[in-house]
Each structure stands twice: as structure tokens, then as C-alpha cells.
N, CA, C and O atoms as a Tinker XYZ file with bonds, in Angstrom:
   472  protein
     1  N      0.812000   -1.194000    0.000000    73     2
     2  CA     0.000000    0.000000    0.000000    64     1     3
     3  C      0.858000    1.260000    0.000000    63     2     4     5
     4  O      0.680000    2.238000   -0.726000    81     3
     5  N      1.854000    1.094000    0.955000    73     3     6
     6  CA     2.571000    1.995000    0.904000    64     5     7
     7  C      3.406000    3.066000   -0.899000    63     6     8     9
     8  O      3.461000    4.271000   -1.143000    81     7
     9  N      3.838000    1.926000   -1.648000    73     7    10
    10  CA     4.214000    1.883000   -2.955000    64     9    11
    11  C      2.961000    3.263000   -4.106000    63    10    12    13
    12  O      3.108000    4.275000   -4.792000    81    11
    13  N      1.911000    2.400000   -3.657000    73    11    14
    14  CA     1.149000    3.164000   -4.478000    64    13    15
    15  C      0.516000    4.335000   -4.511000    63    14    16    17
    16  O      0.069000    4.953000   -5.477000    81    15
    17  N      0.517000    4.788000   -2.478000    73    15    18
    18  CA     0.341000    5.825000   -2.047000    64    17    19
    19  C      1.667000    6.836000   -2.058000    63    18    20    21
    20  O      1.569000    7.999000   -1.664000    81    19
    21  N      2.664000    6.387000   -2.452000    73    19    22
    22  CA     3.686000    7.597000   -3.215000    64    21    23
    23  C      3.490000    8.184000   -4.405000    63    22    24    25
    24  O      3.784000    9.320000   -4.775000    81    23
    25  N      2.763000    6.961000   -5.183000    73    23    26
    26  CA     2.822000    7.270000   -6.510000    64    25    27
    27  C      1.695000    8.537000   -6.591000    63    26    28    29
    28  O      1.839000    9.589000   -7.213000    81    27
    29  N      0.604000    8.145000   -5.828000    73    27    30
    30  CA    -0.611000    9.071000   -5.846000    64    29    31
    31  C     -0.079000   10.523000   -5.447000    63    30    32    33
    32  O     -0.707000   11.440000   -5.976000    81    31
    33  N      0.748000   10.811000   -4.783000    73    31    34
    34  CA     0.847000   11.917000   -3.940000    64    33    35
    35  C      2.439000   12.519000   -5.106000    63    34    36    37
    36  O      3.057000   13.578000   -4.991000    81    35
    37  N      2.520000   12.148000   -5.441000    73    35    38
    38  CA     3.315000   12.585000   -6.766000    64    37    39
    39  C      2.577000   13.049000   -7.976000    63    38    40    41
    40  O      2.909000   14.010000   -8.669000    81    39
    41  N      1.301000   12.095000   -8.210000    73    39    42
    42  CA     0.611000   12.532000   -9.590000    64    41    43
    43  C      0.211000   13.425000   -8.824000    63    42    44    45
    44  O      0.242000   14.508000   -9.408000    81    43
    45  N     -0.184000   13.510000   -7.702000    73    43    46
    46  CA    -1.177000   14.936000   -7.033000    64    45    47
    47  C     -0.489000   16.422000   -7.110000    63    46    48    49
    48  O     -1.143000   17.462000   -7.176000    81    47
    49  N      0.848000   16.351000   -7.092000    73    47    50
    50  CA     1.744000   17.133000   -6.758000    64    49    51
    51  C      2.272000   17.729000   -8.187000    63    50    52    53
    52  O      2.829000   18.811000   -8.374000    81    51
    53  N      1.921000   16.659000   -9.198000    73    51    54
    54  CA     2.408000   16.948000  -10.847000    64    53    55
    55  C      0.659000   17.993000  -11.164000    63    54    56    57
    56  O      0.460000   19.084000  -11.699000    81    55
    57  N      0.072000   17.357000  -10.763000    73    55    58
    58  CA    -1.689000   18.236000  -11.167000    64    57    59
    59  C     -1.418000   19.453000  -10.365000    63    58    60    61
    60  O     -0.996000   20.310000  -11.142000    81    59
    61  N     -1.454000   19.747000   -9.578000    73    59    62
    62  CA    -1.121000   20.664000   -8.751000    64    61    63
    63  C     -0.194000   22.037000   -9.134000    63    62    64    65
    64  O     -0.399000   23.191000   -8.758000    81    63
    65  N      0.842000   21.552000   -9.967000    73    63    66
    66  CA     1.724000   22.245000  -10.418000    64    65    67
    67  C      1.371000   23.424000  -11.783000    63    66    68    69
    68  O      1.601000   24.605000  -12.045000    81    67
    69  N      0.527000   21.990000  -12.533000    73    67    70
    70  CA     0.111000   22.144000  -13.927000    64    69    71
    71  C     -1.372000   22.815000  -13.700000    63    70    72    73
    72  O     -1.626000   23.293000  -14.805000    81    71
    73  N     -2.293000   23.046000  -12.976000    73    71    74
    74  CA    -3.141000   23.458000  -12.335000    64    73    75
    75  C     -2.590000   24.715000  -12.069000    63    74    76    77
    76  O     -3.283000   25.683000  -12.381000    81    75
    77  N     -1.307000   24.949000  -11.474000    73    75    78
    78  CA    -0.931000   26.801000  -11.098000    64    77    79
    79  C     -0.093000   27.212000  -12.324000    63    78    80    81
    80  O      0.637000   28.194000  -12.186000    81    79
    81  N     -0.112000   26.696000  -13.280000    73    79    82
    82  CA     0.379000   27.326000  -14.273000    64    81    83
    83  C      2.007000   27.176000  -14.846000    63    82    84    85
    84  O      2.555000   27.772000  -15.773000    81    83
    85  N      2.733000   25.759000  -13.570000    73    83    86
    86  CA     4.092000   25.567000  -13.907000    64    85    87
    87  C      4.419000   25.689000  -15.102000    63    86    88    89
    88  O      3.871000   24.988000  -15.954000    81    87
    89  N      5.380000   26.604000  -15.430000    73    87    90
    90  CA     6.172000   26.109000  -16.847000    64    89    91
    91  C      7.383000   25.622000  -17.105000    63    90    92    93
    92  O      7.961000   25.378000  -18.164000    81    91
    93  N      7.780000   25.482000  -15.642000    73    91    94
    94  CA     9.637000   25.022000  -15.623000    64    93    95
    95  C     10.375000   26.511000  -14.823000    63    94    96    97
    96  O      9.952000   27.659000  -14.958000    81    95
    97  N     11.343000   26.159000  -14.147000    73    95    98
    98  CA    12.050000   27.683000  -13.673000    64    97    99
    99  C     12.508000   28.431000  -15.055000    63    98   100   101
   100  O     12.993000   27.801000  -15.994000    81    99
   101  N     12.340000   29.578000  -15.069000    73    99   102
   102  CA    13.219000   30.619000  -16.075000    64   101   103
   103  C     13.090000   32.201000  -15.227000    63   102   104   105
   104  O     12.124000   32.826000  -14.792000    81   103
   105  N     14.657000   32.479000  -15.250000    73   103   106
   106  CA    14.975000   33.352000  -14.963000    64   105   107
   107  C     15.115000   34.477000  -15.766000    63   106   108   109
   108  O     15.298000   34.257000  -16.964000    81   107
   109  N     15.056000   36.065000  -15.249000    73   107   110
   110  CA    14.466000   37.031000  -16.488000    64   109   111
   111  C     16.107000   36.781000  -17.814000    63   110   112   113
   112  O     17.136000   36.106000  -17.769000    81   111
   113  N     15.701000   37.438000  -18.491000    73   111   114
   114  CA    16.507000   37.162000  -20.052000    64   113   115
   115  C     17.119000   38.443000  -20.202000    63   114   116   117
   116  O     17.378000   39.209000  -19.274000    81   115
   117  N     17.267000   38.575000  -21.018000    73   115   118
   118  CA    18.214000   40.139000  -21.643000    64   117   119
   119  C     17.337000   41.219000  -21.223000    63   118   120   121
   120  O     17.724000   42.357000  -20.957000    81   119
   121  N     15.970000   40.748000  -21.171000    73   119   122
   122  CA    14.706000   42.238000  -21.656000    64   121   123
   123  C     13.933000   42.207000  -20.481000    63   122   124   125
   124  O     12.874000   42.822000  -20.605000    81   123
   125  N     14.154000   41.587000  -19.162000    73   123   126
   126  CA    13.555000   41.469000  -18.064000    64   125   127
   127  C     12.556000   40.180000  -18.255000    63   126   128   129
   128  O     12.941000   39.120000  -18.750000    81   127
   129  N     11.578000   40.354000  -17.917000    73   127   130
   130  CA    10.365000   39.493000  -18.197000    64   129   131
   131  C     10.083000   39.666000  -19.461000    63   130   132   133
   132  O      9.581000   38.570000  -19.711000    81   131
   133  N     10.029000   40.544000  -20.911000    73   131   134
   134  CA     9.848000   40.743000  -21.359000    64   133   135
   135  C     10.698000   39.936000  -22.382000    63   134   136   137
   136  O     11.861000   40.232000  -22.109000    81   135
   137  N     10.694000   38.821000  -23.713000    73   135   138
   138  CA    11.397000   38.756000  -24.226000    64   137   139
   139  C     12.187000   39.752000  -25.298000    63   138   140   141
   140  O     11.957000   40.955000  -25.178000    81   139
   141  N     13.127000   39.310000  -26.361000    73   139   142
   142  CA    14.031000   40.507000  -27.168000    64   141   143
   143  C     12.832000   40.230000  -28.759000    63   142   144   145
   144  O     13.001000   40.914000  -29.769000    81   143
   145  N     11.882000   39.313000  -28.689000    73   143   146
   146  CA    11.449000   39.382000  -29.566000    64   145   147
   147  C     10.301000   40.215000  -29.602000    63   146   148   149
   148  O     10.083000   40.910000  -30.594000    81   147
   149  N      9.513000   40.216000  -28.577000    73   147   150
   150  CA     8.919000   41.448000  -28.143000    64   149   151
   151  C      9.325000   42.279000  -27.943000    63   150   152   153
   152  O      8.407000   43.083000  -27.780000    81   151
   153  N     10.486000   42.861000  -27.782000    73   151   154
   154  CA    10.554000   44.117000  -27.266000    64   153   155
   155  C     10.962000   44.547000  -29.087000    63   154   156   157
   156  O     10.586000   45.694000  -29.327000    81   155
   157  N     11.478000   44.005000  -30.044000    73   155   158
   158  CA    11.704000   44.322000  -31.189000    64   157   159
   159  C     10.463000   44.842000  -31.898000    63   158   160   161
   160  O     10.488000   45.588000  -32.877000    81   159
   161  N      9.262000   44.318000  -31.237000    73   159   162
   162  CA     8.141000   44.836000  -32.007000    64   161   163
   163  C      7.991000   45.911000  -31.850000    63   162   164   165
   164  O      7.436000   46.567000  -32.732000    81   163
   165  N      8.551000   46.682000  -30.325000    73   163   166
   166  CA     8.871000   48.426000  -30.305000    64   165   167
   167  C      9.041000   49.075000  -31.197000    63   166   168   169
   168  O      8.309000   49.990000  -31.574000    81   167
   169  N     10.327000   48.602000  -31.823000    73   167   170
   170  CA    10.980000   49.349000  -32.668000    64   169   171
   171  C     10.765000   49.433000  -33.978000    63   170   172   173
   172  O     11.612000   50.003000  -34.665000    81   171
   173  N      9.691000   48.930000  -34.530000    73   171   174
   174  CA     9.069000   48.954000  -35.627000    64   173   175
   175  C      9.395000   50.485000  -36.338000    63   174   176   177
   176  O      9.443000   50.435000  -37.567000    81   175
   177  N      9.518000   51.210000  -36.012000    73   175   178
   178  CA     9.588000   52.636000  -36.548000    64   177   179
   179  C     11.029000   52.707000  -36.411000    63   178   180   181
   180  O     11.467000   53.851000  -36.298000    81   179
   181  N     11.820000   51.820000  -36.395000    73   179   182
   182  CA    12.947000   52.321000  -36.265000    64   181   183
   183  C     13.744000   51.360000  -38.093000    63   182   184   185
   184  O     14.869000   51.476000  -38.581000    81   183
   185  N     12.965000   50.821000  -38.408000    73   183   186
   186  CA    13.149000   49.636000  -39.638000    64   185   187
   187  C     13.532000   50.492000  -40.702000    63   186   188   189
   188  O     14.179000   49.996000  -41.625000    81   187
   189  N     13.317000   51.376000  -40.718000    73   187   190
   190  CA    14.471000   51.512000  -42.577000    64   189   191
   191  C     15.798000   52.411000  -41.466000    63   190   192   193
   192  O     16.855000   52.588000  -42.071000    81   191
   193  N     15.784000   52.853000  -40.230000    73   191   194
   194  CA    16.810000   53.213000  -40.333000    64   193   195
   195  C     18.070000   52.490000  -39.823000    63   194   196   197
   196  O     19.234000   52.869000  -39.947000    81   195
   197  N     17.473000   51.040000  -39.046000    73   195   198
   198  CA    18.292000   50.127000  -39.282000    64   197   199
   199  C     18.562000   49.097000  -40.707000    63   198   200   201
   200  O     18.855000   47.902000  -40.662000    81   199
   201  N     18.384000   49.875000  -41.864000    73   199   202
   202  CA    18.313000   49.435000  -42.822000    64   201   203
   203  C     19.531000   50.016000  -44.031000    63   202   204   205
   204  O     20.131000   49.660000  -45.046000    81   203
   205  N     19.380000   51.100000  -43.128000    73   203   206
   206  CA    19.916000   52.405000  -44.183000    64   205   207
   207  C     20.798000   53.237000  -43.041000    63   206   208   209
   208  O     20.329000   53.725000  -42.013000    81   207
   209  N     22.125000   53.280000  -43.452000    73   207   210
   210  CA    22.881000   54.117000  -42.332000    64   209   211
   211  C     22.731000   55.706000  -42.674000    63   210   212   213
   212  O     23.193000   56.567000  -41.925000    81   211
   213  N     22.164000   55.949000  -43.660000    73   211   214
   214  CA    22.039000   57.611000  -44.393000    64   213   215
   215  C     20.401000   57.719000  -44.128000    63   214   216   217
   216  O     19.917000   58.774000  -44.539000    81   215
   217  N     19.626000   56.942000  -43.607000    73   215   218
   218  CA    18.018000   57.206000  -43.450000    64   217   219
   219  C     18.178000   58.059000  -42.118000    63   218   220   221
   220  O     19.044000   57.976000  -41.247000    81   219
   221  N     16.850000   59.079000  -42.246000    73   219   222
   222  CA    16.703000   59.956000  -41.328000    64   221   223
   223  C     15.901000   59.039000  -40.060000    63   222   224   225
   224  O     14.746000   58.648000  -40.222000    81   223
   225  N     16.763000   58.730000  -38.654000    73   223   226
   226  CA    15.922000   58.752000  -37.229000    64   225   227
   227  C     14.651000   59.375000  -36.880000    63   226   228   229
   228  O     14.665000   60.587000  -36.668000    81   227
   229  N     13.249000   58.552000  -36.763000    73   227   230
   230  CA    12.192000   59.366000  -36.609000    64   229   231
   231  C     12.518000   59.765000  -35.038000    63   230   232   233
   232  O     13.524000   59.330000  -34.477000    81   231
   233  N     11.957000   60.279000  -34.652000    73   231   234
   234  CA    11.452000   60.986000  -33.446000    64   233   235
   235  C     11.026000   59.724000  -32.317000    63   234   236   237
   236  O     11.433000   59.424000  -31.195000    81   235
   237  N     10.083000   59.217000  -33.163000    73   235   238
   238  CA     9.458000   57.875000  -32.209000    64   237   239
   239  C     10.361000   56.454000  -32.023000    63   238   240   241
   240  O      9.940000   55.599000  -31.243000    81   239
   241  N     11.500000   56.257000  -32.697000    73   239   242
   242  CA    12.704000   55.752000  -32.999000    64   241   243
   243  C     13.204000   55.643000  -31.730000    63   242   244   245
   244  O     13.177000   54.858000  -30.782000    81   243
   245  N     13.589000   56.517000  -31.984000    73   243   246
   246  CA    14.437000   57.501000  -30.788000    64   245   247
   247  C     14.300000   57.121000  -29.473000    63   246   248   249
   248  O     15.054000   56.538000  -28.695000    81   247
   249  N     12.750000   57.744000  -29.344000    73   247   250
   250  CA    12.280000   57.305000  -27.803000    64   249   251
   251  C     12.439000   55.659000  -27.301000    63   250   252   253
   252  O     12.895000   55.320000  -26.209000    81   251
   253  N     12.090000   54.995000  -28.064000    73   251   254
   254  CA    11.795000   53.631000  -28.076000    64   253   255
   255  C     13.268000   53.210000  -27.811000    63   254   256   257
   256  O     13.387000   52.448000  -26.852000    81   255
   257  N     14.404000   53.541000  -28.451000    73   255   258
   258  CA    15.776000   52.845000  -28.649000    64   257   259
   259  C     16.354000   53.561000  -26.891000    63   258   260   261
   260  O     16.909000   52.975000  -25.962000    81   259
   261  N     15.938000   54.945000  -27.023000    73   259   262
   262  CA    16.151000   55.207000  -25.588000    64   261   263
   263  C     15.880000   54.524000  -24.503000    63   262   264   265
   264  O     16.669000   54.199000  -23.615000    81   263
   265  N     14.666000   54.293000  -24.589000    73   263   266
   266  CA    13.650000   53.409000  -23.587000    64   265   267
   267  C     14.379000   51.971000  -23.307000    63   266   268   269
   268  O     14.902000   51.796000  -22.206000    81   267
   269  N     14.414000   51.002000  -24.240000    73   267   270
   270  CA    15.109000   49.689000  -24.552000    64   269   271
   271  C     16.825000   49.882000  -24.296000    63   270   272   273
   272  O     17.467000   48.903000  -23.917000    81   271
   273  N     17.346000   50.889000  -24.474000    73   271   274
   274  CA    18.838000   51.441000  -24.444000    64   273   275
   275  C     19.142000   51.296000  -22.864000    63   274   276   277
   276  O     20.268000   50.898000  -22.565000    81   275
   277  N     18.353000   51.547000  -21.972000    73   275   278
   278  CA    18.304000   51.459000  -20.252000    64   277   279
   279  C     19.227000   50.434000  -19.729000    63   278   280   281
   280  O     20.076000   50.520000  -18.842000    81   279
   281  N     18.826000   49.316000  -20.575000    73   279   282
   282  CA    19.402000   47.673000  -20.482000    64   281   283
   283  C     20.075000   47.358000  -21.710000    63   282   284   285
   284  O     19.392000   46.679000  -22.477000    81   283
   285  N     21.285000   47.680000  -22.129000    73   283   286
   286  CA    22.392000   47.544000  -23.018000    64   285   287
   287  C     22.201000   46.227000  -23.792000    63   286   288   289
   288  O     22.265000   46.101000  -25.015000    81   287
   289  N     21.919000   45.126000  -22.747000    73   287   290
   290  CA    22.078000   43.636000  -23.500000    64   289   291
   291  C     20.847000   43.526000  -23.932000    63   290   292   293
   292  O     20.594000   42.723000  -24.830000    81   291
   293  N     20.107000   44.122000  -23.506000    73   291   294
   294  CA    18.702000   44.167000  -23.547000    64   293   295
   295  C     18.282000   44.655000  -25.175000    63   294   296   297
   296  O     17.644000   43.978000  -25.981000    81   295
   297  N     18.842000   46.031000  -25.383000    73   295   298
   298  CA    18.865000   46.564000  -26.359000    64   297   299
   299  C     20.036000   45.637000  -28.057000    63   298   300   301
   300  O     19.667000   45.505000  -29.224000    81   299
   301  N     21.064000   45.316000  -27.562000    73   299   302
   302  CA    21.133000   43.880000  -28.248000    64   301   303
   303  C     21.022000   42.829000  -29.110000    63   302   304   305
   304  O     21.387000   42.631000  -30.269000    81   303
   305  N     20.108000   41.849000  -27.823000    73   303   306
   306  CA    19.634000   41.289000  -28.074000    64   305   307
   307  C     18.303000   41.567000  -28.883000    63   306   308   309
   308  O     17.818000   40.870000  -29.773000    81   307
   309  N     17.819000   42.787000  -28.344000    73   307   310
   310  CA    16.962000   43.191000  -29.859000    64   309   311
   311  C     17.187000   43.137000  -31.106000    63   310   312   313
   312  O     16.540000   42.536000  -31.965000    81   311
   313  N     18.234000   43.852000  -31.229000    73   311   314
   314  CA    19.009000   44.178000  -32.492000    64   313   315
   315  C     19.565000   42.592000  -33.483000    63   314   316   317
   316  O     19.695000   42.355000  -34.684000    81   315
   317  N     19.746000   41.877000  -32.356000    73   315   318
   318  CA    20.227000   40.688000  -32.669000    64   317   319
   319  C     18.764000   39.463000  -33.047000    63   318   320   321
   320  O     18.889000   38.328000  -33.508000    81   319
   321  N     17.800000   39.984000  -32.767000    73   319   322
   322  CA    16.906000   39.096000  -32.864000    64   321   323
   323  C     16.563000   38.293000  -34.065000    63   322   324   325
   324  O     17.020000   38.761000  -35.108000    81   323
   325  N     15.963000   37.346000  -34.164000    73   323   326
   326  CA    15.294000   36.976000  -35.494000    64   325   327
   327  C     14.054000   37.292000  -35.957000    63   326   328   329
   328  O     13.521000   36.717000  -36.907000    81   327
   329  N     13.333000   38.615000  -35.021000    73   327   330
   330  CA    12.374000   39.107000  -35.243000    64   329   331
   331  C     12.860000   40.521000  -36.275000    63   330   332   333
   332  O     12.118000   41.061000  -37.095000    81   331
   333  N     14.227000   40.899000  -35.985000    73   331   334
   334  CA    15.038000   42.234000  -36.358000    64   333   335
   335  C     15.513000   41.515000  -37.804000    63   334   336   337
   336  O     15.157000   41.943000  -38.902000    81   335
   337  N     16.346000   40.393000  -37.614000    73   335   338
   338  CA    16.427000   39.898000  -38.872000    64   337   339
   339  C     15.358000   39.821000  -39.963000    63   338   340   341
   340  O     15.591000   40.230000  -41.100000    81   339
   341  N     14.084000   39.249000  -39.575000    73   339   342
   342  CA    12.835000   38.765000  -40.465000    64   341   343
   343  C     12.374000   40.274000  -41.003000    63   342   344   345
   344  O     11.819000   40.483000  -42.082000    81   343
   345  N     12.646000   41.049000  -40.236000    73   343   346
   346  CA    12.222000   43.113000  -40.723000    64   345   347
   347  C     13.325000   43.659000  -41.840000    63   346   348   349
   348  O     13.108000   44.571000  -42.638000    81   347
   349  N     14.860000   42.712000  -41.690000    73   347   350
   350  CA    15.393000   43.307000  -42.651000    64   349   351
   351  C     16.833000   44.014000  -41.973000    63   350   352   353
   352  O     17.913000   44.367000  -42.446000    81   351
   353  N     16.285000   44.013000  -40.749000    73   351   354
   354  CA    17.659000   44.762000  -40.249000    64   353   355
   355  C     18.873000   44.404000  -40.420000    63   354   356   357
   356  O     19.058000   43.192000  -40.523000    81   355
   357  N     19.864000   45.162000  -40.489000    73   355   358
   358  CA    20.814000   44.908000  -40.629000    64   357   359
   359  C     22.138000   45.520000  -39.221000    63   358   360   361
   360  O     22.576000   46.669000  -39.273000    81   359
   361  N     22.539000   44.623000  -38.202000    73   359   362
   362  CA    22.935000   44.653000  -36.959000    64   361   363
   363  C     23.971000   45.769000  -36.878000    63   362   364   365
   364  O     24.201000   46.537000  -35.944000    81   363
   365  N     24.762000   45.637000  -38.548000    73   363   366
   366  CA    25.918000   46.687000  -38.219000    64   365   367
   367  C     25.352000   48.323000  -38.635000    63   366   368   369
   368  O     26.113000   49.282000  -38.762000    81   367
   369  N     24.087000   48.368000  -38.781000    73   367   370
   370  CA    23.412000   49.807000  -38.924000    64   369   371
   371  C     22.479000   49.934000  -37.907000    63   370   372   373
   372  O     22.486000   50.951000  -37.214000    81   371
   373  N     21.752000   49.129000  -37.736000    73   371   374
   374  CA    21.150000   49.006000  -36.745000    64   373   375
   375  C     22.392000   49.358000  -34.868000    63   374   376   377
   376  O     21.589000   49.428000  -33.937000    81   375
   377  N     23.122000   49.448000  -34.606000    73   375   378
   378  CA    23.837000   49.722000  -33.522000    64   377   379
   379  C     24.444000   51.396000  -33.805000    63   378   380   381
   380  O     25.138000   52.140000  -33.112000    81   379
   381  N     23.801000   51.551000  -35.179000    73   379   382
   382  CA    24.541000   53.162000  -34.476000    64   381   383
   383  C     23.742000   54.082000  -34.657000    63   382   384   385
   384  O     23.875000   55.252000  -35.015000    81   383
   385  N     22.576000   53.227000  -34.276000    73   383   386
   386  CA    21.013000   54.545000  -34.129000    64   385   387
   387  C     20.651000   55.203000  -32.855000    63   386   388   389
   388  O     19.735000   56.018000  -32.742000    81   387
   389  N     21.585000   54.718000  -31.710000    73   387   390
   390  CA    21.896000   55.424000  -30.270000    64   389   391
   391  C     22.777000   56.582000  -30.435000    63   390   392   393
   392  O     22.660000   57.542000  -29.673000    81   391
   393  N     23.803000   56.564000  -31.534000    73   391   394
   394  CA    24.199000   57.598000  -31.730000    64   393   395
   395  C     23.343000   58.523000  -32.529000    63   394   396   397
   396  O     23.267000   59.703000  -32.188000    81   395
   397  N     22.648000   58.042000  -33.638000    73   395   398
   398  CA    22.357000   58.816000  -34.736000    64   397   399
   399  C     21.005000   59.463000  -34.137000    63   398   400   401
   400  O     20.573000   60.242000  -34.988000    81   399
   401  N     20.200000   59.441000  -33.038000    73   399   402
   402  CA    19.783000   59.762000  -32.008000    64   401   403
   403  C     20.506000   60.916000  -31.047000    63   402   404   405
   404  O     20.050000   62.059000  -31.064000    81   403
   405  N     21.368000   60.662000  -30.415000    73   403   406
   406  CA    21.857000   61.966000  -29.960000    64   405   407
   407  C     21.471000   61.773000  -28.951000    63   406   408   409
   408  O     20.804000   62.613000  -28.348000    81   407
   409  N     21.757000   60.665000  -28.486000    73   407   410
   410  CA    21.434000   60.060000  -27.017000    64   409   411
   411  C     22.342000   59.848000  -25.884000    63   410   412   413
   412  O     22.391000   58.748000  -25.333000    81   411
   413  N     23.149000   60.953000  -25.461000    73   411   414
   414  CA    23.820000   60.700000  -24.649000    64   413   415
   415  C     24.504000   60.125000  -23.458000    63   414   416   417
   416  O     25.633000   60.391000  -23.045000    81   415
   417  N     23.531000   59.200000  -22.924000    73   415   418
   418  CA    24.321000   58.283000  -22.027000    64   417   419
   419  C     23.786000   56.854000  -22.690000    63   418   420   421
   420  O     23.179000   56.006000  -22.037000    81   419
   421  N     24.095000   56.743000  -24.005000    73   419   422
   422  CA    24.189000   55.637000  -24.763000    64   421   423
   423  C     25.435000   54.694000  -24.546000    63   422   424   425
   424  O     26.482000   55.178000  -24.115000    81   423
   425  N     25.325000   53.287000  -24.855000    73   423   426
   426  CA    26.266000   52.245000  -23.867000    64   425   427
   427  C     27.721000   52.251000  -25.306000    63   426   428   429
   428  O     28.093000   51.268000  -25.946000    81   427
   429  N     28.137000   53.397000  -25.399000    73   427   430
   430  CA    29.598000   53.444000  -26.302000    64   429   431
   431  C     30.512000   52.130000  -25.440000    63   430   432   433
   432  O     30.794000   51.762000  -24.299000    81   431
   433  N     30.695000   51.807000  -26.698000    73   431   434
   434  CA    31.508000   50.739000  -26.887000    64   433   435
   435  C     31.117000   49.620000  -26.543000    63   434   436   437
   436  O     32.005000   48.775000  -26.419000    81   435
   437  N     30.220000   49.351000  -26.369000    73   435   438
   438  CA    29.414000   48.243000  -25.646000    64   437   439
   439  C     29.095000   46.860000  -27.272000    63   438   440   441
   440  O     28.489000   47.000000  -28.334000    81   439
   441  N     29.735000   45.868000  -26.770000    73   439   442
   442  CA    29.891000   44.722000  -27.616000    64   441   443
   443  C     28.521000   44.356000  -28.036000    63   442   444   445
   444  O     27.677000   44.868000  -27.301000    81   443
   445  N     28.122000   43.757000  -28.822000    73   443   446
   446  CA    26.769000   43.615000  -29.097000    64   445   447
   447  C     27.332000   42.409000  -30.310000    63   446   448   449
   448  O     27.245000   42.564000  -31.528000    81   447
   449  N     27.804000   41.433000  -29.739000    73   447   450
   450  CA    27.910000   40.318000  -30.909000    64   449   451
   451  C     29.357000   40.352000  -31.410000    63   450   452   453
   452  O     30.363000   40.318000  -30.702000    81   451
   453  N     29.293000   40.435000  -32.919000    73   451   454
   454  CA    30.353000   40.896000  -33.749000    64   453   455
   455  C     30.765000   42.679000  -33.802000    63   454   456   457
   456  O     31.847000   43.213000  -34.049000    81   455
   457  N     29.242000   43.374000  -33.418000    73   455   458
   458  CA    29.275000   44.807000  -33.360000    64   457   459
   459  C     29.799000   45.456000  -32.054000    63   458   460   461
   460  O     29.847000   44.844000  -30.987000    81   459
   461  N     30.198000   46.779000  -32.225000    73   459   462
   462  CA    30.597000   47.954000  -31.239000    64   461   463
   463  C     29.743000   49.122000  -31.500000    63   462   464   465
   464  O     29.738000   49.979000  -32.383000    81   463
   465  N     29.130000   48.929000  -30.616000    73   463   466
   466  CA    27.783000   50.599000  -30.303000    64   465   467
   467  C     28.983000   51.554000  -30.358000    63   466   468   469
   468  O     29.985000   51.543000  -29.642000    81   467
   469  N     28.691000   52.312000  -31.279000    73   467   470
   470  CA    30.111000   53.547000  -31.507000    64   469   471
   471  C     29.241000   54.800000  -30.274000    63   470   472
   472  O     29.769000   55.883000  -30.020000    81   471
């Protein structure tokens, strides 16, 4: 009896889990709780000028790269995404829109892959 009353109190403990919504431990990522593929959907207004190193920075660009810019790896891993890829971006134009912004406590020199945030 004993045998089978473990087993029960294990499946109880597996329902239980799956019942509160377990999904496995994960700890926050580059973007907080937030993944880098979501947070790329921010930057939607920022797509031809990570496209084009001579395209004009909108305004709303700006804010957004500022905003996401807070968290360096964060900002990144955006850049690095396959959501940024699938838009077209291109990583080594895409990293110098913190400058082309005029954003001053932007993360200079900060590694981002193969790239350097100038």
C-alpha cells in the first residue's frame, strides 16, 4: 500500500503544479520578463533606419531605442533578434542609431555580438 500511495501523492503534486500554471524555472533574459522578440516589435519605426545608415531617425525611434537602451544587452539582443532579422535589419546599422539619435548616455563601446555601439 505503501508503494502506491507515493505514486498518488506525486501525480497529485504533478496536477497541482500544472493546475498553477508551472512552466519550468526561467529566470528574467536580456529584456527582463519581457522577451528581445517582443521588445523588437517596439521598434518597428525604427526599420528603414536600421536598414539604411544615411536614413533619417524618426522621433518615435528615438524614444523607443532610448527606452530599450536602459538595459544595453537588452537593447542587443533586440538588435540581434530573429524578429530584427525577419524586418530586414541589418545589426551593423542598426547599432549606431543610439548615436544617430543623440542620445547621450548611450552604452559606447558596448559589444553587441560581432558589433561595437560607436
Amino acid at each position: 500500500m505503501e508503494g502506491p500511495m507515493k505514486h498518488i501523492c506525486c501525480l497529485v503534486f504533478l496536477v497541482i503544479l500544472v493546475i498553477a500554471g508551472f512552466d519550468g524555472v526561467y529566470g528574467a533574459g536580456e529584456c527582463g520578463k519581457s522577451s528581445p522578440e517582443a521588445e523588437a516589435l517596439k521598434l518597428a519605426p525604427c526599420v528603414s533606419a536600421a536598414q539604411d545608415v544615411n536614413a533619417q531617425v524618426s522621433d518615435r525611434c528615438c524614444s523607443q531605442v532610448k527606452k530599450i537602451g536602459q538595459n544595453p544587452s537588452c537593447l542587443c539582443a533586440v538588435m540581434l533578434s530573429n524578429t530584427a532579422k525577419s524586418a530586414g535589419v541589418k545589426p551593423e546599422v542598426a547599432v549606431t542609431i543610439p548615436k544617430r539619435c543623440n542620445i547621450a548616455d548611450r552604452p559606447v563601446g558596448y559589444k553587441c555580438g560581432a558589433y561595437t555601439m560607436p
